[in-house]
Every structure is written in structure tokens, then in C-alpha cells.
C-alpha positions as CSV (number, residue, x, y, z in Angstrom):
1,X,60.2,-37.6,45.1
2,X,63.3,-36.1,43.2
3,X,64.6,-32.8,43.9
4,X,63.0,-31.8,40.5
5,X,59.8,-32.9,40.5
6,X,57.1,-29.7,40.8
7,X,54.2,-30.7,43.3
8,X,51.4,-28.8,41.6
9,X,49.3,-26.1,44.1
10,X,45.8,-27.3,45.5
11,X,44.2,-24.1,44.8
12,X,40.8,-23.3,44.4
13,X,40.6,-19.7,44.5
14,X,39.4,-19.9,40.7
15,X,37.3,-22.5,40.9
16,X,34.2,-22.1,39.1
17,X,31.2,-25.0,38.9
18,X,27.3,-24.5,38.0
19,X,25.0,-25.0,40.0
20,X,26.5,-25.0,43.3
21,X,25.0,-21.4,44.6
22,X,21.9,-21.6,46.8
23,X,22.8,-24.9,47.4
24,X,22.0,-26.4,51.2
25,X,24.7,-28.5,52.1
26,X,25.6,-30.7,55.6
27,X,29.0,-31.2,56.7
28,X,30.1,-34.0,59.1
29,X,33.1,-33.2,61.0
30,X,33.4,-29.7,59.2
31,X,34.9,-28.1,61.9
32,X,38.9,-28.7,60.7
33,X,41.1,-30.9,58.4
34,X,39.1,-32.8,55.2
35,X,36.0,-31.3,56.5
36,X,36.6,-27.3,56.9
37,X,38.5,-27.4,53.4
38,X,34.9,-28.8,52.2
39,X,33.1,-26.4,53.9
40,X,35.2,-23.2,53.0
41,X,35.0,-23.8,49.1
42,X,31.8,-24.5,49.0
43,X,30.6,-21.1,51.1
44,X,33.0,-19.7,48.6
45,X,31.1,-21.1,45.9
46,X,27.5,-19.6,47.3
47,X,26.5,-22.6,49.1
48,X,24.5,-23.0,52.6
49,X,26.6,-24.7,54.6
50,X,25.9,-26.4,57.8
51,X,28.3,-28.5,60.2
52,X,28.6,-30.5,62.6
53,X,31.7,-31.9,65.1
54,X,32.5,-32.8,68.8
55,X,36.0,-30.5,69.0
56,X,33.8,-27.1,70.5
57,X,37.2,-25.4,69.9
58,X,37.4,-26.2,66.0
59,X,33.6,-25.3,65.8
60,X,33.9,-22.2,67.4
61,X,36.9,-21.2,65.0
62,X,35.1,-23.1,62.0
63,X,31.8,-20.8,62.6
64,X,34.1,-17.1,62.7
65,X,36.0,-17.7,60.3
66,X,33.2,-19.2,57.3
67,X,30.5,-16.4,57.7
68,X,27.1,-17.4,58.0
69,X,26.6,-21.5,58.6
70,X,25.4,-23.5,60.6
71,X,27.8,-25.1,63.6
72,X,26.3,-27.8,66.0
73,X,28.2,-29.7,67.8
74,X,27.3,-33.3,67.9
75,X,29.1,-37.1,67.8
76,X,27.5,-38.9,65.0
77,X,27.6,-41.6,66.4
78,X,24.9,-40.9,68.4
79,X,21.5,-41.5,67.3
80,X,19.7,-38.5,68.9
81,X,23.3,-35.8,68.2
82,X,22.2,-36.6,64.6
83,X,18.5,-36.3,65.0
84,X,18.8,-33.1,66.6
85,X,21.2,-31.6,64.4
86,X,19.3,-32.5,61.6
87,X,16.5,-31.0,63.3
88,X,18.6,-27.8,63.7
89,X,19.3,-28.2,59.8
90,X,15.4,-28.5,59.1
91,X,14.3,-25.4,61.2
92,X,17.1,-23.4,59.8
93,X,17.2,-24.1,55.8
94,X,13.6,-25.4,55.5
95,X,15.3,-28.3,53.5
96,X,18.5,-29.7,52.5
97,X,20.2,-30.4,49.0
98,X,23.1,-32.4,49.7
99,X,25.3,-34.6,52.2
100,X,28.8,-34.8,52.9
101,X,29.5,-37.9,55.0
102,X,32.8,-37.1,56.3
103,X,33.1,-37.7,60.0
104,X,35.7,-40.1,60.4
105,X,38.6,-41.2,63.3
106,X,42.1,-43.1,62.2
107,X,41.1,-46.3,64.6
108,X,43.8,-48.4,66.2
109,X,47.0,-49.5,65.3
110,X,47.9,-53.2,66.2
111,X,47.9,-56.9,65.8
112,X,44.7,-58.1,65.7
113,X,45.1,-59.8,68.9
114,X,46.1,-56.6,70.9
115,X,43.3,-55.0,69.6
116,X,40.3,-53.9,72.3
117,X,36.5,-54.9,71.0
118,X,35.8,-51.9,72.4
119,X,38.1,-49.7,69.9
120,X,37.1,-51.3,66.6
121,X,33.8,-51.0,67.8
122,X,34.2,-47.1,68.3
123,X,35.9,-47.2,64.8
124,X,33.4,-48.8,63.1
125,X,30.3,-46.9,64.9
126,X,31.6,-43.2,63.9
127,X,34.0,-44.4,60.5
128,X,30.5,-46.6,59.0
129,X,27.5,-46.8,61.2
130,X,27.9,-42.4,62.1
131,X,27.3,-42.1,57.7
132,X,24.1,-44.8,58.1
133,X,22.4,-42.5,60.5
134,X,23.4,-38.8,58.9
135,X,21.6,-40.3,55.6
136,X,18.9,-42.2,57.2
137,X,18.1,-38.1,58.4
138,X,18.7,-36.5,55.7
139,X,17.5,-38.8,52.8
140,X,13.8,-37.9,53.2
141,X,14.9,-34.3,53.6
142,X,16.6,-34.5,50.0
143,X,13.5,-36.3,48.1
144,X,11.4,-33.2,49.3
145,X,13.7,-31.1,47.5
146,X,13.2,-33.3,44.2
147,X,17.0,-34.7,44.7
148,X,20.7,-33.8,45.5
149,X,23.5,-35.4,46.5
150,X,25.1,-37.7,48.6
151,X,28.8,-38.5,49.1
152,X,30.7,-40.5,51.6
153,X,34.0,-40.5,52.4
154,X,35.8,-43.4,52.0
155,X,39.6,-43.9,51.8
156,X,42.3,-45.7,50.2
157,X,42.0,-48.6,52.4
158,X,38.9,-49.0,51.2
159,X,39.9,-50.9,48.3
160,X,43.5,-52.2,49.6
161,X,43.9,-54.2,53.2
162,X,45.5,-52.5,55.7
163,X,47.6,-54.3,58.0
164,X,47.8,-53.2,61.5
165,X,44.8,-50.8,60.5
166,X,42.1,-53.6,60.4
167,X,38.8,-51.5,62.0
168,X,39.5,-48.9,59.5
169,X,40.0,-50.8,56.7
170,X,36.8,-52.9,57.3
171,X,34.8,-49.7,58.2
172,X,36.1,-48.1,54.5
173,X,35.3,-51.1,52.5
174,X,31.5,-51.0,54.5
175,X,31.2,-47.5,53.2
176,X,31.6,-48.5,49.6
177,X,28.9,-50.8,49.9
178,X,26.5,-48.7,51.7
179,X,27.4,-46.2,48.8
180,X,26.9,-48.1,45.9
181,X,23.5,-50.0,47.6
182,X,22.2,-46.1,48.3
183,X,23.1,-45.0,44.5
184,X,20.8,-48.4,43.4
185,X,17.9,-47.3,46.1
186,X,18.1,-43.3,45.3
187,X,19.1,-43.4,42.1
188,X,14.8,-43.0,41.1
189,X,14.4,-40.7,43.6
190,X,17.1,-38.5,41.8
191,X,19.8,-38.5,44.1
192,X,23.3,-39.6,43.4
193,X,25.1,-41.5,45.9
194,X,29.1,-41.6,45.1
195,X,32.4,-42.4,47.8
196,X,35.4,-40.2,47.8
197,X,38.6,-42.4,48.6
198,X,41.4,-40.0,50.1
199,X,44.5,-41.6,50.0
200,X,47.3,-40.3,52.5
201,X,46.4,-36.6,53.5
202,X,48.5,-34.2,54.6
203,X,47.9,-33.0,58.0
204,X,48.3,-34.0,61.9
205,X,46.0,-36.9,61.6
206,X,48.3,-38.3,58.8
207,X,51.3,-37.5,60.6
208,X,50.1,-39.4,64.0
209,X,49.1,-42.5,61.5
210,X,52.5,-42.6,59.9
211,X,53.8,-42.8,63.6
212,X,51.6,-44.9,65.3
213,X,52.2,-47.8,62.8
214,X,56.2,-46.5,62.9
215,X,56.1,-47.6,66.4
216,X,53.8,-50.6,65.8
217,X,56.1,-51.9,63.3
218,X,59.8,-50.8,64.9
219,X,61.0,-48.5,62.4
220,X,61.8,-44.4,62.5
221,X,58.6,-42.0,61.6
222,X,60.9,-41.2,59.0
223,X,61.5,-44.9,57.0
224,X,57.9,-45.1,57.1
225,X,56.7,-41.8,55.9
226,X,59.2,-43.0,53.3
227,X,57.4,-46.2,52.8
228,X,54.2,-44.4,52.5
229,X,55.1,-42.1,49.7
230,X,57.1,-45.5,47.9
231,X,53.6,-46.8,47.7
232,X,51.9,-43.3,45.6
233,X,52.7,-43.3,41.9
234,X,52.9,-39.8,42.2
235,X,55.4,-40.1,45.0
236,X,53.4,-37.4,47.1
237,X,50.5,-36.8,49.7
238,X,47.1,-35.0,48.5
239,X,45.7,-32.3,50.2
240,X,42.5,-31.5,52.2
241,X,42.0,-28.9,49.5
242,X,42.1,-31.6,46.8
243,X,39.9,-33.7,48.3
244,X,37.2,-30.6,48.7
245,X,37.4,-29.9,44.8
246,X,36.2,-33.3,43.7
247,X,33.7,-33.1,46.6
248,X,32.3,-29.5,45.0
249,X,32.5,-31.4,41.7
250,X,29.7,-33.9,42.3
251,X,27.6,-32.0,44.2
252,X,27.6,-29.1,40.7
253,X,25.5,-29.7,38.0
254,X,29.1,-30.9,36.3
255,X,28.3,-34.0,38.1
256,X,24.7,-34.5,37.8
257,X,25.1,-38.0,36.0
258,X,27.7,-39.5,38.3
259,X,26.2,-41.7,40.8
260,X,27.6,-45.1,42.8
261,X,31.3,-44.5,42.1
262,X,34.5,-44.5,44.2
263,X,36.5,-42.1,43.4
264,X,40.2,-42.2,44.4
265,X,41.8,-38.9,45.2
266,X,45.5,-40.4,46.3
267,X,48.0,-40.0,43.5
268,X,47.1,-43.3,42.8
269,X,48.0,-45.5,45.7
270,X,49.4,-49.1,45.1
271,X,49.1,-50.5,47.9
272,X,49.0,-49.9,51.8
């Protein structure tokens, strides 16, 4: 990036989209990062919100600091976590109105033959199968309502390959396809069904990618931070807060005819 170049604020402080108040809305890993920034526009925007994530620290923090939501902790993963939180969900809103599918972990870094069978299976049961079963629960619970929204979070390496990231990658291209399959089942039941594809985020998690495949690869955390931001046409990372605007976009009324698209929010990465 040169010295010049203004890297425009993420703020959403103003932002103002119909249709969003009232709304009953489930978080997946909404506890911190991609997630919290979700959670705290949208109760700043009037909706319900309820979350769920395994870090009890992050949850306890997550449910002071939002106001009233609801905060479960629970692996998604885990067939009955989900059914229960759902549950929890049911009890508590008498319904829901949309779905944030946003639970994710970064996966290994490796060569494909140093990698366990037991870590790309973890990847792909929380990154892929974790969205299956939060909208297997709260499908029905959105019909009954006459609607709403669903959106999964993707990533950039859903749509590029992503060497020495392989269980990601795979895990972000399956979410694509269970989102544009869902938009073509839901779509007559009146709920849209679209991916959000972050591309590299700002944060700890980033930072810990950006070093992991530094190391994997034999070069300084600071050539490949370089590396990642040569790839960006905009020469610069999003933010968590970015990512939550486009997510408050589909579920308004502003986005009531978008359904079974991917929508990249990365500066427009190249390639990874």
C-alpha cells in the first residue's frame, strides 16, 4: 500500500436499513471476531439477537456487553449443542427470522501428506457439516414465520485453491454448494439463501494464518503478510465490521430479492 493511499473507516454507527428491527436473528460463533461485529450492529439495528460459541470467556463478555440476547454456549459441531440451542432459541423468541452461519476454525497448515485425518476432519465437521445442522434446525423454524434469511459464511478460498490450506479450502467451496442448493430448495418457501466470502480479515485469527503458513513455507511473518496484501487489488485487509454490514444488508428488506449468491467481501482478492 503507498504511503498515500487513505484506507477508508469500517463504520457503521450511521447505518440505516429497513426492515431489520424486530428481527429474530441466530449467531454462530457470535461471541468475538466476524461474529460479535455481526451481532453488535444488528442489536444496534433493533434486532433479536441470539448466539452461540464454545470460548465461555468471549460469551460471558459478548452477553454484558450487547444488552439483552441470547448467549449459549455450544460446538456446532455437535448434533445435540445445536438441537438444544435451538431449543433455547424456540422457547425464548417463539420463532426465528434469520441465520447467520458463521462458526468457523482456520484448519491446518501443511503438505497434504503431513496432514492428520483427524484435523481435516475437525475442519470440515465445524467449517461445513456445523452450517448443515444449524439450518437443518432452523429451517422449519423460518417457514413458520412465512420466510427470512439465510447466510453462510464462506471465504475467499472458496472460490481460489489454497495451498497448504487444503481442509479449508474444500470445506469453503462445500459451503457454496450447500448455499446455492438451499437458495433452489427455499427459494418457494420464501427464504433467501446467499454466502458471504471474507477475504483476509483483520484480527488474531488472520495474524496466526499469515504465520502458520510463514513457517510452513520458510519465510518471515513479515514477507508473507506482504505476499498476502500483493494478492488484494485494493492492497489492504477488510474488517470484521465490513463483513457485518453486508451481512445486515441481506438480512433488510434492501435485500429481499438476493438469493443463492457469493458475495466477496475481500478487496477483491486474486488469488491465494
Amino acid at each position: 500500500m503507498s504511503d498515500n493511499q487513505q484506507v477508508p473507516p469500517s463504520n457503521t454507527q450511521t447505518l440505516v436499513l429497513p426492515g431489520i428491527k424486530g428481527k429474530r436473528v441466530v449467531i454462530t460463533a457470535g461471541a468475538a471476531g466476524i461474529g460479535y461485529a455481526i451481532a453488535r450492529l444488528l442489536v444496534r439495528l433493533g434486532a433479536r439477537v441470539a448466539i452461540c460459541d464454545v470460548d465461555t470467556t468471549a460469551l460471558h463478555h459478548a452477553s454484558a456487553t450487547l444488552g439483552e440476547c441470547i448467549a449459549v454456549q455450544a460446538d456446532v459441531s455437535d448434533e445435540h449443542a445445536v438441537e438444544s440451542f435451538f431449543r433455547t432459541v424456540q422457547d425464548s423468541f417463539g420463532g426465528l427470522d434469520a441465520l447467520v452461519n458463521n462458526a468457523g476454525i482456520a484448519g491446518p497448515t501443511g503438505n497434504i501428506e503431513d496432514l492428520s485425518p483427524d484435523d481435516w476432519r475437525r475442519c470440515l465437521d465445524i467449517c461445513l457439516t456445523g452450517q448443515f445442522l444449524c439450518a437443518r434446525q432452523a429451517v422449519p423454524m423460518i417457514k413458520a414465520n412465512g420466510g427470512g434469511a439465510l447466510i453462510n459464511m464462506s471465504s475467499s478460498a472458496g472460490k481460489h485453491g489454497y495451498a497448504f490450506r487444503t481442509p479449508y479450502s474444500a470445506a469453503k467451496f462445500g459451503v457454496i454448494g450447500l448455499t446455492q442448493s438451499l437458495a433452489k430448495e427455499l427459494g418457494p418457501d420464501n427464504i433467501r439463501v446467499n454466502a458471504i466470502l471474507p477475504g483476509i480479515v483483520e484480527g488474531p485469527r488472520m495474524e496466526g494464518v499469515i504465520r502458520a503458513r510463514a513457517d510452513a513455507t520458510g519465510v518471515s511473518y513479515a514477507t508473507m503478510r506482504n505476499e498476502y496484501l500483493k494478492n488484494i487489488s485494493l492492497r489492504r485487509m477488510v474488517s470484521p465490521d465490513d463483513v457485518a454490514a453486508t451481512v445486515a444488508f441481506l438480512i433488510s428488506d434492501a435485500g429481499a430479492n438476493l438469493s443463492g449468491q457469493s458475495l466477496s467481501v475481500d478487496g477483491n482478492v486474486e488469488t491465494l
